[in-house]
Backbone as CSV, one residue per row, in Angstrom:
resi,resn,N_x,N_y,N_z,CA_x,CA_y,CA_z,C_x,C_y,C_z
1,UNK,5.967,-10.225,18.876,5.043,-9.153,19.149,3.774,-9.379,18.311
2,UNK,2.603,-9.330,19.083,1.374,-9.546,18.261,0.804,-7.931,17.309
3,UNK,-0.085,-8.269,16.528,-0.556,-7.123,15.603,-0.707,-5.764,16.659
4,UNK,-1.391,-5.793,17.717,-1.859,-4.602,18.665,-0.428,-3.901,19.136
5,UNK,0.468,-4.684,19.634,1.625,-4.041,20.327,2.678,-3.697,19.163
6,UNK,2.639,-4.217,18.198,3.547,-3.857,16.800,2.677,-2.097,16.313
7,UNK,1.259,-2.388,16.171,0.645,-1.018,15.858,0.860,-0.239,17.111
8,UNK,0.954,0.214,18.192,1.162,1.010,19.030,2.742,1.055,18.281
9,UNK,4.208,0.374,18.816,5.079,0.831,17.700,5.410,1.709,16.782
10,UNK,4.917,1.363,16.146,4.784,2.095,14.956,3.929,3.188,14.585
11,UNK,2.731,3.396,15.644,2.110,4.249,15.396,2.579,6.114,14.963
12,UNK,3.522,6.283,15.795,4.086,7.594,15.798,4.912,8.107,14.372
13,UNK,5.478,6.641,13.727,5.951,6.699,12.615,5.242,7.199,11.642
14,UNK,4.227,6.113,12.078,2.973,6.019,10.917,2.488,8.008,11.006
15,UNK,2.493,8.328,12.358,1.688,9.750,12.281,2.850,10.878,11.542
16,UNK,4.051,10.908,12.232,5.159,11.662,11.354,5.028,11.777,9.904
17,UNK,4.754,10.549,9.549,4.544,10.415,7.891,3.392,10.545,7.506
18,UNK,2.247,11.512,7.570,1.277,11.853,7.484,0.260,10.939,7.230
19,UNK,0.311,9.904,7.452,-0.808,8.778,8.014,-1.629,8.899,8.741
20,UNK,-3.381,8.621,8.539,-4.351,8.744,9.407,-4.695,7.255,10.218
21,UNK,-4.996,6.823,10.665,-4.963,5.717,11.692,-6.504,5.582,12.068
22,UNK,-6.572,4.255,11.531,-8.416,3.879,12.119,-7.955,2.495,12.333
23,UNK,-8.552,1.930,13.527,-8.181,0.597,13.983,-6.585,-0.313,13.488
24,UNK,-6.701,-1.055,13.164,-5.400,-1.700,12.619,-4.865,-1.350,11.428
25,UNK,-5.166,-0.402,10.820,-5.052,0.330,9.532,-4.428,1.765,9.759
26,UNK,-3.871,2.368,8.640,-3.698,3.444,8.591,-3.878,3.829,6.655
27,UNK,-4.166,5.536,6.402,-4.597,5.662,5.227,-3.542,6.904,4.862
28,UNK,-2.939,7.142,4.257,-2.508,8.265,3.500,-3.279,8.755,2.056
29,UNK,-3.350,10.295,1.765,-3.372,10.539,0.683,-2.634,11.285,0.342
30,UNK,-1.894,11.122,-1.084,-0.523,11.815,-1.712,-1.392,12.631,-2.704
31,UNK,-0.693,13.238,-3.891,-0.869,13.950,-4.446,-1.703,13.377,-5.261
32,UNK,-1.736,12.212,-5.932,-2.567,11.738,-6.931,-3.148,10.474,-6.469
33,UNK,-2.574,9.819,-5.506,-2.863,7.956,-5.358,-2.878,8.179,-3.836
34,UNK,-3.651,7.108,-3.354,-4.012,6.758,-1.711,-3.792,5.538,-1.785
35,UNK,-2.441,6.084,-0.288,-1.567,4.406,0.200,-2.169,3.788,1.579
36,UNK,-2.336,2.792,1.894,-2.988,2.457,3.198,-1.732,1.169,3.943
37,UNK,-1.699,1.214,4.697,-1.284,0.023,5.625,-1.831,-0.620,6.602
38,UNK,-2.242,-2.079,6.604,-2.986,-2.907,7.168,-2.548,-3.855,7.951
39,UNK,-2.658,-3.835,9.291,-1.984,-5.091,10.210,-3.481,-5.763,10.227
40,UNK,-3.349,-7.100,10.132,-4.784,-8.398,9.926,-4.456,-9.200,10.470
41,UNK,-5.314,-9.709,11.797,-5.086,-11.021,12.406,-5.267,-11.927,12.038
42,UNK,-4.892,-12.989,12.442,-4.753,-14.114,12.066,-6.229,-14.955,12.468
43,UNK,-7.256,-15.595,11.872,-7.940,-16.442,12.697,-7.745,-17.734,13.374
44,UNK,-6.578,-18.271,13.032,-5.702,-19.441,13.471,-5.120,-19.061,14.544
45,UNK,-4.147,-17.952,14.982,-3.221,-17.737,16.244,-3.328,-16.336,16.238
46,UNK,-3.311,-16.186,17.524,-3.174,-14.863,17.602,-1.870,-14.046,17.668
47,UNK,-0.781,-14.909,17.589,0.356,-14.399,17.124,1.235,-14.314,16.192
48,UNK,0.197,-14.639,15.265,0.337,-14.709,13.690,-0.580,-13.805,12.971
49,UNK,0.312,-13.055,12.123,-0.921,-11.336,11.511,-0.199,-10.979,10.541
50,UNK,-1.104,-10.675,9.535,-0.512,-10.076,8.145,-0.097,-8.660,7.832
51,UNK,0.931,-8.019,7.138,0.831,-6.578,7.226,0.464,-6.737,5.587
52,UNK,-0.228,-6.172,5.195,-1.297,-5.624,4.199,-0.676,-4.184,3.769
53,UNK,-0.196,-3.772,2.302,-0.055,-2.835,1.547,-1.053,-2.628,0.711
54,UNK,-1.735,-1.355,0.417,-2.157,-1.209,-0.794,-2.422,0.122,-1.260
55,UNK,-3.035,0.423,-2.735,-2.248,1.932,-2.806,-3.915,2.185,-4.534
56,UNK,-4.322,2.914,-4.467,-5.436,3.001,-5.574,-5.263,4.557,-5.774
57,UNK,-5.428,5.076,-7.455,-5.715,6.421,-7.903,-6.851,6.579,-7.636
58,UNK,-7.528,7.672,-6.512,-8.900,8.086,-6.688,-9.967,8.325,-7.987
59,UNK,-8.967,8.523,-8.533,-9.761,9.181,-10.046,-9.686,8.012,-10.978
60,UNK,-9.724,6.928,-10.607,-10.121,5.700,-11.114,-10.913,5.083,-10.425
61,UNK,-10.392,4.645,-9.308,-11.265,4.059,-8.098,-11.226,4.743,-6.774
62,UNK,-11.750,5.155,-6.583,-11.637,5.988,-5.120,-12.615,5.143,-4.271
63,UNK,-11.524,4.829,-3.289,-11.713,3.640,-1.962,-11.602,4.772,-0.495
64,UNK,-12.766,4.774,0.322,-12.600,5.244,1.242,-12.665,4.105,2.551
65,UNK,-11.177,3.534,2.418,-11.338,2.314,3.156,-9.454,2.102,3.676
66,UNK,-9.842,1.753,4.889,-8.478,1.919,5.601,-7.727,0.235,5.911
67,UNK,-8.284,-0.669,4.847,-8.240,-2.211,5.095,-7.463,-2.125,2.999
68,UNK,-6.252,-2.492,3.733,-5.663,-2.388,2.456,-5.940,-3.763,1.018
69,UNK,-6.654,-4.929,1.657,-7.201,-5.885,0.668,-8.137,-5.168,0.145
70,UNK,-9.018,-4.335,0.659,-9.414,-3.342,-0.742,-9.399,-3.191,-1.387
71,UNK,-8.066,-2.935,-1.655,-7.251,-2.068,-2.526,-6.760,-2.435,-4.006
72,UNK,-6.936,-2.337,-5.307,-7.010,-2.663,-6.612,-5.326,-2.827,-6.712
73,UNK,-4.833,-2.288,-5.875,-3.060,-2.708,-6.041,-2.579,-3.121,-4.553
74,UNK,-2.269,-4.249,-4.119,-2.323,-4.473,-3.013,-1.059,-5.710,-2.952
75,UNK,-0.548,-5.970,-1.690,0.342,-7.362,-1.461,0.431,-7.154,0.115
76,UNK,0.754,-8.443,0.284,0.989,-8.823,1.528,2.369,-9.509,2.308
77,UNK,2.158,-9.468,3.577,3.643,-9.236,4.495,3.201,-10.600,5.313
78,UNK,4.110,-11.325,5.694,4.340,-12.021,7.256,4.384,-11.230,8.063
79,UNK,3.602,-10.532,8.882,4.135,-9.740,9.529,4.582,-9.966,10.830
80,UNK,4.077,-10.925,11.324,4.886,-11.480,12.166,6.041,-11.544,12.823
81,UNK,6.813,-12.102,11.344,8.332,-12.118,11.020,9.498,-11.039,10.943
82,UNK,8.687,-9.828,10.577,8.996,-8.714,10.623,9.508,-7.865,11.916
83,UNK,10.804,-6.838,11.776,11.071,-6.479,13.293,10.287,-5.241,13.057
84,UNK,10.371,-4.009,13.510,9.598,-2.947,13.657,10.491,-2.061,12.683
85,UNK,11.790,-1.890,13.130,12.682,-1.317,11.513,12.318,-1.779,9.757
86,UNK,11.831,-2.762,9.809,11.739,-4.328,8.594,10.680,-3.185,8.089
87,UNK,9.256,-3.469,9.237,8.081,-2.685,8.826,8.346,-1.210,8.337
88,UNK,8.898,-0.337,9.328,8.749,1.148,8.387,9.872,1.187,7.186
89,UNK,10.945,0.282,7.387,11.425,0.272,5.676,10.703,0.091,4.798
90,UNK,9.381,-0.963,5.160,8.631,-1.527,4.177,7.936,-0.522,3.531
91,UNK,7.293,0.487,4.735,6.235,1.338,4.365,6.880,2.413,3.865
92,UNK,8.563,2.954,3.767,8.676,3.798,2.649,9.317,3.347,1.297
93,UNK,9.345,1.783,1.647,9.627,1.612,0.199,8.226,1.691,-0.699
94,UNK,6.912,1.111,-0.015,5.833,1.431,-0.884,5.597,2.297,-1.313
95,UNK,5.871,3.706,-0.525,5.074,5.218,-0.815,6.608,5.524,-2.298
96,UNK,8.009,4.887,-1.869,8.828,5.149,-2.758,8.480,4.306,-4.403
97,UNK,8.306,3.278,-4.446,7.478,2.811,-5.355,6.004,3.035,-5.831
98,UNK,5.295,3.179,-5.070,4.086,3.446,-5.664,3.290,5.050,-5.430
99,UNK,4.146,5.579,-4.720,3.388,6.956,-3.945,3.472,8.210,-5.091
100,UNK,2.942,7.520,-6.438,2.439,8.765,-7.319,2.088,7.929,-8.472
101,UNK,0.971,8.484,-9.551,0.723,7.780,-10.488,1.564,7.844,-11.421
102,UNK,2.928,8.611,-11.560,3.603,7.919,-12.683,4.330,6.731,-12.138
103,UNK,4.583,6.859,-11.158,5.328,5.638,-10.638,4.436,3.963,-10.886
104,UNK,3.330,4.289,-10.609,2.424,3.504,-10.335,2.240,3.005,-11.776
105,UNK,2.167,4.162,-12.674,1.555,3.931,-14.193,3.316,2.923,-14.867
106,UNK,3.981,3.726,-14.253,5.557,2.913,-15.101,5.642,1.049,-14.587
107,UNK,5.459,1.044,-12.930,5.427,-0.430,-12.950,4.173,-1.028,-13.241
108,UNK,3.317,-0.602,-13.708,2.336,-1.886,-14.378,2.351,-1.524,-15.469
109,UNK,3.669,-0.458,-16.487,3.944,-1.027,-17.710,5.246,-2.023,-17.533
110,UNK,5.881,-1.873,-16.640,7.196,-2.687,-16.272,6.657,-4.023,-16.286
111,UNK,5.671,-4.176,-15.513,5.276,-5.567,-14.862,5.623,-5.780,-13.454
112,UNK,5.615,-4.587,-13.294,6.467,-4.872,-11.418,5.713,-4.225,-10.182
113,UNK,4.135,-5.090,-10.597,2.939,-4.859,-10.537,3.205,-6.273,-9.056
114,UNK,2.368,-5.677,-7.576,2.391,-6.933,-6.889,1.652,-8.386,-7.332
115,UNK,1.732,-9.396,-7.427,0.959,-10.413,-7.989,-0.712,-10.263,-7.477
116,UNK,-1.083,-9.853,-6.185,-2.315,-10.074,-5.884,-3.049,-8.895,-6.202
117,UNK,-2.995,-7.920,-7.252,-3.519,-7.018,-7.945,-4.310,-6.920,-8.701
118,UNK,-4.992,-6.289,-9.178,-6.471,-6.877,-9.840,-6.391,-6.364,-11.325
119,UNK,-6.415,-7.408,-12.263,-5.769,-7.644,-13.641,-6.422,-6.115,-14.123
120,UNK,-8.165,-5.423,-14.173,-8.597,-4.672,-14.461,-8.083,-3.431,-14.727
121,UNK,-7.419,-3.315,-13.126,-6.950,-2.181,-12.833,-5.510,-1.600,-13.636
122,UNK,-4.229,-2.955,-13.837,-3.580,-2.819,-13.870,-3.870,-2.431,-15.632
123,UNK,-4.646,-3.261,-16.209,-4.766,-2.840,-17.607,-5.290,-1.320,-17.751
124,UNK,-5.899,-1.037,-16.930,-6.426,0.858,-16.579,-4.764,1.568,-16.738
125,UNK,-4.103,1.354,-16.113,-2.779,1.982,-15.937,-1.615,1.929,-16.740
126,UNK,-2.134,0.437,-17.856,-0.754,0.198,-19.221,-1.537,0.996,-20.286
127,UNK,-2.644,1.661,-19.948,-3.201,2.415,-21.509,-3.415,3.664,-21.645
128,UNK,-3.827,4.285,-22.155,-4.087,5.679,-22.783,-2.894,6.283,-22.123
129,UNK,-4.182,7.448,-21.488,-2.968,8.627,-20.723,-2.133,8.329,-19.719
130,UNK,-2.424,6.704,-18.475,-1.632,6.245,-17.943,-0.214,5.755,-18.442
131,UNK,-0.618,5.557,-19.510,0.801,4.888,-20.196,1.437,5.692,-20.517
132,UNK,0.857,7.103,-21.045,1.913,8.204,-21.593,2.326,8.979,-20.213
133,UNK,2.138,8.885,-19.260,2.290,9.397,-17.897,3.225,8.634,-17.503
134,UNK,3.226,7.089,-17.854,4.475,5.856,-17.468,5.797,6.621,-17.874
135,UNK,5.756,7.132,-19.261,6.689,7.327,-19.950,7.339,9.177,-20.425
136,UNK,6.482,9.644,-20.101,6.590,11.476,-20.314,6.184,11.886,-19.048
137,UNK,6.916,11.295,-17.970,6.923,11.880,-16.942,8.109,12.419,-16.209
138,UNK,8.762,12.505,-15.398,9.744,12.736,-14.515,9.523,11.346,-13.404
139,UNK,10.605,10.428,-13.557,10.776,9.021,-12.386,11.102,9.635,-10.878
């Protein structure tokens, strides 16, 4: 299944779970942090496309952008490879991992930070009040 017929799919999921939807993207905002999900074609084949996670605290960086490489905490999918169950497991394991800033603040003191994340940010989130939020919070 190419990127277009995988996003129709999934779209309804994506809307149940309070996801807004602009082209191959979709954007959530939670209580403290905004999660996005990104299907990206391929310029090589067209049946080859990336699914794109990414997830930023407004009140650090506030991204009004529905293209999850954006995104100061971000990783990426084969998505391809992926069945349509694969994908929305994927997308509540992100919001389950990252869908609040203590969560967010505890794995980039953990280190369980995605690799393609932007060193800046993650040092924003191991210090001050992020860090005491890592740790004097409720998991």
């Amino acid at each position: 299944m190419n990127a277009v017929e995988t996003a129709q799919e999934i779209a309804s999921f994506m809307k149940e779970n309070d996801y807004k939807k602009r082209g191959l993207g979709w954007k959530k905002h939670c209580n403290d942090v905004s999660l996005t999900v990104t299907m990206e074609k391929s310029l090589w084949d067209q049946d080859t496309w990336y699914l794109w996670f990414g997830v930023t605290v407004p009140q650090i960086n506030d991204i009004d952008s529905f293209q999850a490489a954006n995104y100061p905490i971000r990783t990426r999918l084969e998505g391809w490879k992926l069945t349509i169950d694969q994908i929305k497991y994927a997308v509540k394991l992100w919001e389950e991992k990252y869908g609040s800033v203590p969560k967010l603040a505890r794995a980039a003191v953990e280190n369980k930070i995605p690799r393609q994340s932007e060193i800046s940010f993650i040092r924003h989130l191991t210090s001050g009040e992020y860090f005491n939020i890592a740790f004097y919070s409720e998991k």
